[in-house]
Structure formats: structure tokens, C-alpha cells
N, C-alpha and C positions, 0 to 999 in steps of 0.2 A: 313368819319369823322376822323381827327384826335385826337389825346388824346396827350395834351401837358404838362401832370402831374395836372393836376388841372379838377376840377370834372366837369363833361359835363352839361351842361343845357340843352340843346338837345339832348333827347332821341330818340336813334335808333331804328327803326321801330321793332325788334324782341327785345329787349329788355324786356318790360314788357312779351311779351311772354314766354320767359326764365327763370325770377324769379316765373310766374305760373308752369310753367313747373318743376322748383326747389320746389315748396312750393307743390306741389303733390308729388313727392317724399319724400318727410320731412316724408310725411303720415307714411314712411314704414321704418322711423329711428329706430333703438332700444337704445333707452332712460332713461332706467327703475332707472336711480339713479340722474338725472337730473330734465329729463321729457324736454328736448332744444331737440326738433324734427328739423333736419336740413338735407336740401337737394341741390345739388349742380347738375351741366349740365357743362361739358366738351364741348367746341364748337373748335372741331381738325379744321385744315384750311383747309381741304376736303370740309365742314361743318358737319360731322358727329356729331351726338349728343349721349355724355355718361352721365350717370346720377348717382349719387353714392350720398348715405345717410349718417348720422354720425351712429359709432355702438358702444355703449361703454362698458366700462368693469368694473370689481369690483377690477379691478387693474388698478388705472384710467391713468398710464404710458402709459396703452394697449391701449386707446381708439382711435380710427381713426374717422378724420373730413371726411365730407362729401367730402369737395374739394380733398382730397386725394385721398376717394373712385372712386370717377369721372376722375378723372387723371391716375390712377389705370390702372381702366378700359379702358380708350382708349389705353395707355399702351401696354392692354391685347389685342388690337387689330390690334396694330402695330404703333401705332399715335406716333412720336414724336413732335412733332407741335401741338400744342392748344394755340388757339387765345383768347379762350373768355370763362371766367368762371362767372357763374352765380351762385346766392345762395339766398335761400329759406329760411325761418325756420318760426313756427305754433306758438310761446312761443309768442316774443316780437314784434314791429312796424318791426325793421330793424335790422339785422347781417350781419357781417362784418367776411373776413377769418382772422383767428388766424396770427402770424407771423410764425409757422411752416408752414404752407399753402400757404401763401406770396412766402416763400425761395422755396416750391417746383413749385409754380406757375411761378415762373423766371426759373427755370430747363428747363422747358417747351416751353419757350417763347411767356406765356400769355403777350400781350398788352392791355386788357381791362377786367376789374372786373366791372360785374351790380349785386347792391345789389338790395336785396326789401328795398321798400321808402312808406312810410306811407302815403305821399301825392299823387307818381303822377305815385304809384304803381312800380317806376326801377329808380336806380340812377345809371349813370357809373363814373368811373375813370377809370385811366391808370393803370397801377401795378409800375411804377415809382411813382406817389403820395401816391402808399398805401405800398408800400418797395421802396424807393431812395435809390440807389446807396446799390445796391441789389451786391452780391456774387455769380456768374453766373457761367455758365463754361469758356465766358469767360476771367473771372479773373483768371486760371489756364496757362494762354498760359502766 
């Protein structure tokens, strides 16, 4: 499937799998000044799968998104490559990653973001539609 910036209408067979997969982890957010339980799956292009929660803080500068936790973690395990971040959250229909998450998700060289969708349970885009003309490493050379 390609992703030509503009949001997919065909869902990819693990897709809703992965927003399940994110919305079980939401479970084990630590939330306690929000209550936005949010959970996120790193999918490195091995396919290994990272999962990382939001944790916040009473100094809300501290607070770390799920997508970051999950990026984190493959990170932690040596991944520089992640293709496909997914995201979860318990509160509302559907969440979206912040724009700090976006900038770290291009670091990375995610090409596809699948949110939870109220209808058809997983919507994807590219990471170009949801940060265009993103600030990469790239743009260092």
C-alpha cells in the first residue's frame, strides 16, 4: 500500500490490530491529572512491536506521550527504523499524535500513522499528511 499523503480508505490487514493492541496498553497509562489514557505500538521494519503508554507529571513540561514512550523503547532496543506507529486512547472516539511526536516520528522514519476510528475501528495516513514538509535529518546535510 502506498501512502501518497492523503488518508487511506483501505485498511491494512494489521491495522485495526494495532490500534487494539494501543488501546490495551492505554490501560496501564498513568493519567491521574487528565484521566487521556493513551497507548501507542512502535512497528521497527524488522516488525518488531514496542508499546509505550502516556505518563504524566505534576509538572506538565515532564509529561511524555505514548508515541515517544514506544519510540523510546525500540530505541532501547536498538531500532533505528520504525515504519508504523499506532495509537490508542480509552477517553475519546479517536487521538491523534501531538506535533512533538509527529517531529520525533520523522527522526525515525515513520511512513504511516493508524489512529483509532470510531467507524471502521483504524484510520491510516502517511506522516507527510499529518507533518508536511517535516525537519528531518535530512535537512541537516
Amino acid at each position: 500500500m502506498s501512502y501518497n499523503g492523503s488518508m487511506s480508505t483501505n485498511i491494512s490487514e494489521d491495522a485495526v490490530e494495532l490500534v487494539e493492541m494501543a488501546r490495551r496498553a492505554a490501560e496501564a497509562a498513568y493519567a491521574p491529572y487528565s484521566d487521556f489514557c493513551v497507548g501507542a505500538v512502535a512497528v521497527a521494519d524488522d516488525g518488531r512491536r514496542f508499546v509505550g503508554v502516556n505518563v504524566e507529571n505534576a509538572a506538565y513540561g515532564s509529561t511524555i506521550c505514548a508515541e515517544a514512550a514506544a519510540i523510546a523503547a525500540a530505541a532501547t532496543a536498538g531500532v533505528r527504523q520504525v515504519d508504523t506507529i499506532a495509537v490508542g486512547c480509552l477517553s475519546v472516539a479517536e487521538c491523534y499524535p501531538c506535533g512533538n511526536c509527529r517531529q520525533l516520528m520523522s527522526e525515525f522514519g515513520v511512513t504511516r500513522v493508524v489512529v483509532q476510528d470510531p467507524d471502521n475501528g483504524a484510520r491510516e495516513h502517511s506522516l507527510e499528511d499529518l507533518l508536511p514538509h517535516s525537519f528531518g535529518p535530512e535537512s541537516l546535510i
